[in-house]
N, CA, C and O atoms as a GROMACS GRO file, in nm:
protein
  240
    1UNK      N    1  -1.261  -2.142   0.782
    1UNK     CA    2  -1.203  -2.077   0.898
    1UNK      C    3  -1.063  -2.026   0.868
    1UNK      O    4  -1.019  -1.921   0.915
    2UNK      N    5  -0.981  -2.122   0.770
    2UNK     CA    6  -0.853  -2.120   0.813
    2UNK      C    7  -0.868  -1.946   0.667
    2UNK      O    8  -0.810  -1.841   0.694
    3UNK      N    9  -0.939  -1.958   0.552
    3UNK     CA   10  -0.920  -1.798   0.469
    3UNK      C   11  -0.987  -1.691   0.546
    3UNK      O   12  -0.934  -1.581   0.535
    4UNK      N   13  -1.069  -1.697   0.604
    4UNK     CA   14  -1.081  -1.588   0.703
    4UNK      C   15  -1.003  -1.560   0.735
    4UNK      O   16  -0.980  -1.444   0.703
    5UNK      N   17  -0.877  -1.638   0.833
    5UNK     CA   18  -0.752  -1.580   0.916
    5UNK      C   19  -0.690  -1.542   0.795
    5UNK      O   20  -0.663  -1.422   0.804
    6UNK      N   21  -0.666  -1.575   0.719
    6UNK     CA   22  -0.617  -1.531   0.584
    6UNK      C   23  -0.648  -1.373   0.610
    6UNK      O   24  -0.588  -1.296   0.685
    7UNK      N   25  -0.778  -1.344   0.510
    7UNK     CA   26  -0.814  -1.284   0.496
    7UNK      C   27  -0.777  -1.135   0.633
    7UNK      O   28  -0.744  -1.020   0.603
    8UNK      N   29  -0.793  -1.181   0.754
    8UNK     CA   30  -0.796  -1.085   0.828
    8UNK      C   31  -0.678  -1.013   0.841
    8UNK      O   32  -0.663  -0.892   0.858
    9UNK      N   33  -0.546  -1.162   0.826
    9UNK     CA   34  -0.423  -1.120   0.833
    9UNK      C   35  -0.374  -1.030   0.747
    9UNK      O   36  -0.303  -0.932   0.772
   10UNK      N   37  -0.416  -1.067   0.641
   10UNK     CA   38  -0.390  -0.958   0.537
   10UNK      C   39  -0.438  -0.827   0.572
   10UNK      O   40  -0.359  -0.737   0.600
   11UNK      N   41  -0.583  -0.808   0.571
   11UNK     CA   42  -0.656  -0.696   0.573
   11UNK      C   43  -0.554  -0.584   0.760
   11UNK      O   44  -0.566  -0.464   0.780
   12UNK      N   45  -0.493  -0.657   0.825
   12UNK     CA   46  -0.453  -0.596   0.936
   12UNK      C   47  -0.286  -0.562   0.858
   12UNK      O   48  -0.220  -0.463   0.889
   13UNK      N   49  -0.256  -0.629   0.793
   13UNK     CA   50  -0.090  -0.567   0.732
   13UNK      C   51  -0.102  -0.493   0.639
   13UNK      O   52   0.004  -0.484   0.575
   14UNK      N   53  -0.238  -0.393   0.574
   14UNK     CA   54  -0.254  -0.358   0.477
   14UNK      C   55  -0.342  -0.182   0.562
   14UNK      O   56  -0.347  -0.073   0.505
   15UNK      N   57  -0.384  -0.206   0.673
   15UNK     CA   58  -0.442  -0.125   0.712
   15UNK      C   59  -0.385   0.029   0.722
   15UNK      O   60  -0.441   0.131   0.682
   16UNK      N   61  -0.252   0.014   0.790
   16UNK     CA   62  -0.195   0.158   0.793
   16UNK      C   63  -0.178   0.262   0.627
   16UNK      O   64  -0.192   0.377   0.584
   17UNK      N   65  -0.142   0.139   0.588
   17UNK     CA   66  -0.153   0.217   0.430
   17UNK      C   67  -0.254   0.274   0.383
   17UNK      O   68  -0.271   0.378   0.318
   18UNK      N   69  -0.342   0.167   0.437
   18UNK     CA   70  -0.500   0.206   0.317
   18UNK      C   71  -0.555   0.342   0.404
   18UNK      O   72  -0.634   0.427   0.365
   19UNK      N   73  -0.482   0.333   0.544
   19UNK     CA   74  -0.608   0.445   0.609
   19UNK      C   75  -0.466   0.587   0.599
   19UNK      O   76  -0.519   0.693   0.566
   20UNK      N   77  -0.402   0.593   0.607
   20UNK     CA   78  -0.293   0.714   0.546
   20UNK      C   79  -0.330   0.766   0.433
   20UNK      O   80  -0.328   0.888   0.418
   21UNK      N   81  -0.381   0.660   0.306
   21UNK     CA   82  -0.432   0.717   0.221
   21UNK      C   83  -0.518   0.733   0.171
   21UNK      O   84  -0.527   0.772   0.055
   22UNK      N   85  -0.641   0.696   0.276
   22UNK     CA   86  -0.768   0.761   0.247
   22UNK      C   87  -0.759   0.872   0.297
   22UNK      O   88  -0.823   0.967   0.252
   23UNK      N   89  -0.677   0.883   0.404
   23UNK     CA   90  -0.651   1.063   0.467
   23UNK      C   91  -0.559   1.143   0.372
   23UNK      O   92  -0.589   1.262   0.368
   24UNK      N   93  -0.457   1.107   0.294
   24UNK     CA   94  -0.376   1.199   0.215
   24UNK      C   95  -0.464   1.201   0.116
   24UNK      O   96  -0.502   1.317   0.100
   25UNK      N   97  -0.525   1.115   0.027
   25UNK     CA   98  -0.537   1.122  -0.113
   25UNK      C   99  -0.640   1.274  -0.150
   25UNK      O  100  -0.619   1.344  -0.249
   26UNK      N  101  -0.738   1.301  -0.059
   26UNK     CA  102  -0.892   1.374  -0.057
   26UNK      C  103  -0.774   1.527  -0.020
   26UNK      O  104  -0.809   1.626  -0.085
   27UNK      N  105  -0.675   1.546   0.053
   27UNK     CA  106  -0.600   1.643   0.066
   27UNK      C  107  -0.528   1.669  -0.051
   27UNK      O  108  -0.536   1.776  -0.110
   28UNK      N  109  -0.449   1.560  -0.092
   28UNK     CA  110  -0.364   1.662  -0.230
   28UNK      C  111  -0.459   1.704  -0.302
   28UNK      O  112  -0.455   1.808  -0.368
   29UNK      N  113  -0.589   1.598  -0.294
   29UNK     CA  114  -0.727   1.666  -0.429
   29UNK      C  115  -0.754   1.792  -0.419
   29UNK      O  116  -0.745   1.874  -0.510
   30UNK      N  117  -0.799   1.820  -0.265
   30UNK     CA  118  -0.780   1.964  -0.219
   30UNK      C  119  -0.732   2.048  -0.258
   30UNK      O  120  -0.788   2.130  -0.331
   31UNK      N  121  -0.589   2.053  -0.216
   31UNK     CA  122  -0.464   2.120  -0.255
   31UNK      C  123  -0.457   2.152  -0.400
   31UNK      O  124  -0.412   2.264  -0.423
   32UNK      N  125  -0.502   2.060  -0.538
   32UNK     CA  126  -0.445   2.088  -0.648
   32UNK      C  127  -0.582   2.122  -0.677
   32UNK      O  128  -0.584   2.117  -0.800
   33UNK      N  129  -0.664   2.145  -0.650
   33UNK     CA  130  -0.804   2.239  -0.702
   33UNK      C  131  -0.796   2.343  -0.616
   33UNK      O  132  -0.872   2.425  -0.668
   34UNK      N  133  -0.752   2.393  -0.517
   34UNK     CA  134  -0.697   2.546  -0.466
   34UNK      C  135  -0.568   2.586  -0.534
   34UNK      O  136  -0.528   2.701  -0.549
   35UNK      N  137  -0.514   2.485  -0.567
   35UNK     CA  138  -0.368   2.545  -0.643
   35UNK      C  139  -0.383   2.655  -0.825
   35UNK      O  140  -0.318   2.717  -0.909
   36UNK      N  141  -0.543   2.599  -0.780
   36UNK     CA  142  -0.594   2.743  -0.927
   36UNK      C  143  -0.632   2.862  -0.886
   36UNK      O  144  -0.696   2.933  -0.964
   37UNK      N  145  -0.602   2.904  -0.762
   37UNK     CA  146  -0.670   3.043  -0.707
   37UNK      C  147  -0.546   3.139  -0.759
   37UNK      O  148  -0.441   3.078  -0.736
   38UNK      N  149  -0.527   3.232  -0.803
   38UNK     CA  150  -0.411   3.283  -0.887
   38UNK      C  151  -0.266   3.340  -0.792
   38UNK      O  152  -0.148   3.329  -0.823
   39UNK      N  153  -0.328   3.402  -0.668
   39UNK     CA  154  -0.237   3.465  -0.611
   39UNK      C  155  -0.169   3.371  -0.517
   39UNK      O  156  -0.050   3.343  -0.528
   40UNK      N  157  -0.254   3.318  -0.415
   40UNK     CA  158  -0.216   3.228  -0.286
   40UNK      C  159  -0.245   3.092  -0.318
   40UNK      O  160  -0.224   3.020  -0.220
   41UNK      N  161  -0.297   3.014  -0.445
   41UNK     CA  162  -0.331   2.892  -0.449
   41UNK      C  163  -0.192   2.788  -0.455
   41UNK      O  164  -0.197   2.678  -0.401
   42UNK      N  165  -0.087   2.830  -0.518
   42UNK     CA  166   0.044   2.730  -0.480
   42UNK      C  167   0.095   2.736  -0.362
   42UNK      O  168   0.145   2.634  -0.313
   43UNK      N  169   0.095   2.842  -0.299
   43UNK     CA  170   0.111   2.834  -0.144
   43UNK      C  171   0.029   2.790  -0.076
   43UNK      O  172   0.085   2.711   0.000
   44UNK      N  173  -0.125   2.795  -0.046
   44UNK     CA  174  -0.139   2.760   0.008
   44UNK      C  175  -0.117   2.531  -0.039
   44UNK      O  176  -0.106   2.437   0.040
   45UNK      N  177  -0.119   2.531  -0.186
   45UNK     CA  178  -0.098   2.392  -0.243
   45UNK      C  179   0.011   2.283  -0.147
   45UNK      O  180   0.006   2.165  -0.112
   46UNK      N  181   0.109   2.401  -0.129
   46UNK     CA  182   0.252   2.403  -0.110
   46UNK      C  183   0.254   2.280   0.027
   46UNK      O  184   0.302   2.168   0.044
   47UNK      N  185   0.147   2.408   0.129
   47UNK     CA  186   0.159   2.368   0.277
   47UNK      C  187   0.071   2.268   0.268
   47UNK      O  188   0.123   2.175   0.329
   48UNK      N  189  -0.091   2.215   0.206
   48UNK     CA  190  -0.124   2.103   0.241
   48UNK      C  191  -0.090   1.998   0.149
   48UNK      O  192  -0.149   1.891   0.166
   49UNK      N  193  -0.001   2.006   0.050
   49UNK     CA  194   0.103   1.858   0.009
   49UNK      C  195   0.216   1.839   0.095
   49UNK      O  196   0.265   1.728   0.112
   50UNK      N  197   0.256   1.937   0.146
   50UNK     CA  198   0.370   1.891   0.275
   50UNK      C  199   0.263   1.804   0.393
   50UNK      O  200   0.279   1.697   0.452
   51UNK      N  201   0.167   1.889   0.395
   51UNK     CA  202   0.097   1.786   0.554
   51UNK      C  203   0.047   1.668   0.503
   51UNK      O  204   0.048   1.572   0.580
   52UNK      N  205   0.003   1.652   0.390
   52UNK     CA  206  -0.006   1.493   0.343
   52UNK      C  207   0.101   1.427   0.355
   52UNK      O  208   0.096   1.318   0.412
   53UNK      N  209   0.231   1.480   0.300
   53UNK     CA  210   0.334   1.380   0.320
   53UNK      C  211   0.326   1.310   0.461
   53UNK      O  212   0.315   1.191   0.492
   54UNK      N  213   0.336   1.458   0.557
   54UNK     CA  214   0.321   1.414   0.690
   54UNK      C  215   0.244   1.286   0.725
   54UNK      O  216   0.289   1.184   0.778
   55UNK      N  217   0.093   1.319   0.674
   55UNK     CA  218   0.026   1.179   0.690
   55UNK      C  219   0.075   1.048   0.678
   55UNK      O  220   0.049   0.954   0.753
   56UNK      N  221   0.180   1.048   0.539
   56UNK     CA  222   0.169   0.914   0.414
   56UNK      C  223   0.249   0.847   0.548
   56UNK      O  224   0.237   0.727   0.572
   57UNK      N  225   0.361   0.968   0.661
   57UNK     CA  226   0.476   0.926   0.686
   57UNK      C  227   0.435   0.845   0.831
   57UNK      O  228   0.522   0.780   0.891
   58UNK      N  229   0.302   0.854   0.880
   58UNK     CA  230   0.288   0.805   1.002
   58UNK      C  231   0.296   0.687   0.966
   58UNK      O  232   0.253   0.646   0.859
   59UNK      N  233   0.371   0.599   1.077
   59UNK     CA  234   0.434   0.483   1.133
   59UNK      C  235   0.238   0.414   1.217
   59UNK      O  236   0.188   0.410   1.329
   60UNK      N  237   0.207   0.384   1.109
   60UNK     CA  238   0.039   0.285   1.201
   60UNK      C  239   0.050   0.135   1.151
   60UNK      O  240  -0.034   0.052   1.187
   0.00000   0.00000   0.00000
């Protein structure tokens, strides 16, 4: 009983991180496989590594 609470406690002080970066990580991937399109791919790179930051930065 008592590593379960363990376990949960942990898994609840670990949550905002892990879920920020299951949402940023699949975006910069994004971003740096469009960042090979020749004309608009660093711009558009540009704007969705800024909105990931955004993500990393939410307070959950």
């Amino acid at each position: 009983m008592i590593r379960m609470m363990i376990i949960m406690g942990m898994l609840l002080m670990l949550q905002g991180c892990v879920l920020t970066k299951l949402v940023s990580v699949p975006m910069r991937v994004t971003g740096a496989v469009i960042s090979i399109i020749p004309v608009a791919g660093n711009t558009i790179h540009d704007g969705i590594d800024s909105a990931a930051d955004v993500v990393d930065d939410v307070p959950i």
